[in-house]
C-alpha positions, 0 to 999 in steps of 0.5 A: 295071385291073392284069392279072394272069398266073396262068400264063406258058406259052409255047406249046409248053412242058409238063411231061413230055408228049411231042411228041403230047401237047404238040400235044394240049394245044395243040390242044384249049387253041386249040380252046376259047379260040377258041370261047369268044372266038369266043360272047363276041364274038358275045354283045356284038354281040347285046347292042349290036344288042338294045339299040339295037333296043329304043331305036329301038322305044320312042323312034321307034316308040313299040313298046318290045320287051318281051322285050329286058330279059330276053334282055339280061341273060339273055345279059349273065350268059353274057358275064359268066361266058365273060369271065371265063374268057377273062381267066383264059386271058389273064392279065387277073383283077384281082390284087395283083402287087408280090410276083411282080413282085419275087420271085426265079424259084424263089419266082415258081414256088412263088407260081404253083403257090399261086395256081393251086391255090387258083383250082381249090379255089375253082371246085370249092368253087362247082361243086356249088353251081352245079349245085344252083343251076341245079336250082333256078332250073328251077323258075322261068319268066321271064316275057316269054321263057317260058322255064326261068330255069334257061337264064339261070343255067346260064352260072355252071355252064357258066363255072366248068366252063370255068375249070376246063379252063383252069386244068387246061391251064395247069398242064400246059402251063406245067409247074407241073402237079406244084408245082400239086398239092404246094400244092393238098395243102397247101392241102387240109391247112390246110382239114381244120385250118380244119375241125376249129378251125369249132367254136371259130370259131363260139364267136368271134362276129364276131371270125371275120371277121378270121379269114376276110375279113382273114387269108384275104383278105389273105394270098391277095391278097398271094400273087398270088390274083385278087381276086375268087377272094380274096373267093370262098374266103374268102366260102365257107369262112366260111359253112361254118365257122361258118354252116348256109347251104348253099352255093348262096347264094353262087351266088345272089349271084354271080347277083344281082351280075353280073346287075343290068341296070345293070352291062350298061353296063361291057362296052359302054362298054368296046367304046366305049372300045376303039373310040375308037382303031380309029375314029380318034376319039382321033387326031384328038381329040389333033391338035386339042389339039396345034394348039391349044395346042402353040404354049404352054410347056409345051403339050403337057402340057396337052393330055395332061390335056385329051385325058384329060377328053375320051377318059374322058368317051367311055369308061370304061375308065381302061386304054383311056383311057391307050392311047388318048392316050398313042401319040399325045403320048408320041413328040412329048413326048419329041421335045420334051425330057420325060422319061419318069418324068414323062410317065407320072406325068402319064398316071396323074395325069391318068387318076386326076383323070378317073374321075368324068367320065361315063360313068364305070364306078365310078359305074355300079357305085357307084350299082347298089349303094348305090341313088343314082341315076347320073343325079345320079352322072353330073350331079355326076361333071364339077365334081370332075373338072375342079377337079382338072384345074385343080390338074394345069394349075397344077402344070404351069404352076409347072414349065415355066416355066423351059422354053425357049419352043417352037418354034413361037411363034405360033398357027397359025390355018389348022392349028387350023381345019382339025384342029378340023372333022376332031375336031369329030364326035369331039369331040361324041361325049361330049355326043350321050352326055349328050343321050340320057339327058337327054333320055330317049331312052335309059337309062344302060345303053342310051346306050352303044348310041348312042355306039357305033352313032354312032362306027361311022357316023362312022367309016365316013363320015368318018374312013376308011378302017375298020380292020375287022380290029381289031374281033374283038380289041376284042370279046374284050378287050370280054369278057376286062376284062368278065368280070375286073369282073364276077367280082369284083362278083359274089363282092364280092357274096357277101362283103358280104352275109356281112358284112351278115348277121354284123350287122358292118355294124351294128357299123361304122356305132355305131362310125363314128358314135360317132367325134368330129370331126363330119361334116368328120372323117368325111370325112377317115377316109374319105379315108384309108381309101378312098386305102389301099383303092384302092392296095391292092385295085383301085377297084371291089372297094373301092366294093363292099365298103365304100361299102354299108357307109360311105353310110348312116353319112355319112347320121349325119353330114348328109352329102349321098349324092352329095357323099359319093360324089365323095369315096369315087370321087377318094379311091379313084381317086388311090390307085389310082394311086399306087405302091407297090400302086397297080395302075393306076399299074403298067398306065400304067408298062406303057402308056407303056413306063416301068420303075416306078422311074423313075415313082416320083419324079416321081408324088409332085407329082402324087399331091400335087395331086390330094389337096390338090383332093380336101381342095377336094371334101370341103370344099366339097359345093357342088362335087358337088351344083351340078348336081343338082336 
């Protein structure tokens, strides 16, 4: 959600190179950015034309193509890895930012120099690994291709080799090249300290957790280090500290994490959601709710918050969803006399309420991981979300009362038909979505396939003329906010199978258990600790980490997998949203142009509502479960 700049270069700066060499990094840092976007663009267009095809054979043609899964996720693992080196080239890795935000120069230099000295140790700590990895896999055949798995796998060793050129580039071309290597020997010196303390690690049983998954993750989170290179550093220095497991399981499980065939949903509802503002679908989506209700005190705000209910049932991306709305309302709303504190505090309160609509991005991660079926996180998603859009309008009616009444006093009939047919093939967008999965046309990952070969018809047909020169840089946004997710699923991955296998996920659910206030005081823990979560690590690390963990202990208390799900996915998304670490409260501050401390005070009402809504969710399981059979 936040992005996150390891390395601000301007291009023309270095550190002591001359002009020659300032002209070679720029080249050979030009050269390969372009390429790797330039495969990346072309993987998610495969993907897209690969699944559809798969579609049409099975459902039209009654000849389902039975290589597409393998190639599909054979190529959505190479996504994954050049995605992510395209957002550690852009600055686009999920990461805590408050403190490099608010530092002076010098300290911003000194946590630069850190956080890119410990990216490089964490990619040389998994190249070896990678390397046996992809050694390993050769041995291997995959079935329908009839080709070496080690090809599929290779993408990882091919990935983190890359990171490691960009990151070498970085550093020279941004003059950090020597503070860069002051703090890799520093940090080479706490590992040889770390190493000759592994026996008395191994002594503290799993009170080392704290050591490696607390300290270790904590203090690099807060210095600025991605999330996902947080978890892989740790993750590696406990399993070769306290552990004999050899290295390679860590790439084993950064394989099976980003490789699961569900998670190949995320960049291509992303490319959905990109293209709902290249294809007009938004714009015209707005105007409708503009004529609809622009007439009504106070209406435009309510038309923020259904444009978000529609624009994230379309999407998924909670970043593309407040691009896609908030250039077409802000201007208008301001005209109207809104401040701009309250207009993006409406935005991210809108966008924090919308996260269980389908098809939502955490639920298809929620659901790989946890094994409940995305179906049924999909059928229970729309309920909760509209309670809390209903909490958001009563707030908004109670303040606007005492607002002058708008200009236009009446309904115009004529404005309302006429934008209403023009949105009318964007507005069944979400519902051609869900006939597709329920009527078994496509799966949860293949519909997204559908809604984007529909969006491009209509676009073409109806909503022209195609700005076909944005595509290219959606796909490489596509693969840069793919691979940032991805990164972190696969080294969450990794980490929680540490946990498992230290047996602390044993320890958490007796202790959980042994908790007194029955189900309802289960409930409020987690919503506690799910607030604290997503404020301070980002939605889906948090799901990853404790949802696996926390789900079986609801099942202790009687609590419904689905209802317990609506409770971790709006808990975790509220604190997403909310300041001081909330990351997505920064990206709707940079969305709608507003400096955060003009944001804060009105956030609060919002962030008030919304929780008193989540009480209603908790509280009430009927609201989750209705739809489900």
């Amino acid at each position: 959600m936040s992005l996150h700049s390891v390395s601000h270069a301007s291009p023309g700066s270095s550190g002591s190179s001359g002009p020659a060499g300032v002209r070679w990094l720029e080249a050979a840092s030009l050269w390969l950015g372009r390429a790797v976007d330039l495969v990346a663009a072309v993987l998610i267009v495969a993907e897209v034309v690969l699944l559809f095809a798969g579609v049409i054979a099975r459902y039209a043609l009654h000849s389902p193509i039975v290589w597409s899964d393998e190639l599909a996720g054979s190529m959505f693992l190479w996504l994954g890895m050049l995605g992510a080196v395209i957002a550690l080239r852009k600055g686009e890795h999920l990461a805590f930012t408050a403190l490099s935000r608010n530092a002076t120069p010098r300290t911003q230099t000194f946590l630069r120099a850190a956080v890119m000295a410990v990216l490089f140790a964490t990619l040389c700590l998994m190249l070896r690994p990678s390397i046996d990895y992809v050694e390993d896999e050769a041995f291997a055949v995959l079935p329908n291709l009839g080709v070496p798995s080690s090809w599929r796998v290779f993408g990882i060793e091919l990935g983190i080799v890359l990171m490691m050129v960009t990151l070498a580039l970085q550093a020279v071309r941004s003059r950090l090249l020597v503070p860069t290597l002051a703090a890799a020997l520093g940090l080479a010196v706490l590992g040889l300290a770390l190493w000759g303390l592994a026996p008395w690690f191994m002594k503290m049983g799993n009170l080392n957790l704290l050591v490696f998954f607390v300290l270790i993750v904590g203090v690099a989170i807060f210095i600025g280090v991605p999330i996902g290179f947080s978890f892989g550093i740790a993750t590696l220095s406990y399993l070769a500290l306290t552990t004999s497991t050899p290295m390679s399981v860590v790439i084993n499980r950064l394989d099976q994490g980003m490789s699961q065939p569900l998670l190949l949903a995320i960049p291509l509802f992303i490319f959905l959601g990109l293209m709902i503002e290249v294809t007009g679908f938004a714009r015209t989506i707005i105007a409708f709710l503009a004529a609809l209700l622009g007439f009504v005190r106070g209406g435009l705000y309510y038309v923020l918050v259904v444009a978000m209910l529609l624009v994230s049932g379309i999407s998924g991306s909670k970043v593309a969803d407040m691009a896609a709305v908030a250039p077409g309302l802000f201007p208008e709303m301001r005209r109207r006399g809104a401040k701009d504190g309250d207009l993006v505090a409406l935005l991210a309160g809108s966008a924090a309420m919308a996260d269980t609509i389908p098809p939502s991005i955490v639920l298809i991660t929620l659901g790989s991981v946890t094994g409940i079926s995305i179906a049924s996180l999909f059928a229970a998603g729309l309920l909760p979300a509209l309670l809390l859009a209903g909490f958001l309008a009563a707030l908004i009616f109670v303040r606007t009362r005492a607002e002058p009444p708008p200009a236009d006093a009446r309904p115009d009939w004529s404005l309302i038909r006429k934008s209403f047919l023009a949105a009318l093939p964007a507005i069944a967008l979400p519902f051609v979505i869900r006939w597709a999965v329920v009527e078994g046309v496509a799966t949860a990952t293949e519909v997204s396939t559908i809604g984007i070969v529909y969006a491009l018809v209509v676009s073409v047909l109806i909503y022209r003329p195609v700005q076909w020169s944005r595509f290219y840089p959606i796909l490489v946004e596509t693969a840069a906010l793919s691979g940032a997710i991805l990164f972190v699923i696969g080294t969450a991955t990794g980490m929680a199978w540490s946990l498992t296998q230290s047996g602390f996920s044993g320890d958490l659910a007796r202790a959980m258990t042994s908790i007194s206030g029955g189900p309802y005081g289960f409930l409020a823990i987690t919503i506690v600790v799910f607030l604290l979560l997503g404020n301070i690590l980002e939605g889906i690390p948090a799901i990853l980490l404790f949802a696996p963990l926390l789900l079986p202990v609801s099942h202790a208390f009687g609590i419904n997998d689905v209802h317990y799900s609506m409770v971790v996915v709006v808990a975790m998304s509220i604190g997403l949203f909310a300041p001081p670490f909330g990351i997505g409260f920064y990206a709707a501050c940079a969305i709608g142009k507003v400096a955060p401390d003009a944001v804060i005070g009105h956030m609060w009402r919002y962030l008030a509502v919304l929780v008193a809504g989540l009480l209603v969710i908790a509280a009430v399981p009927a609201i989750s479960t209705i739809f489900i059979h």
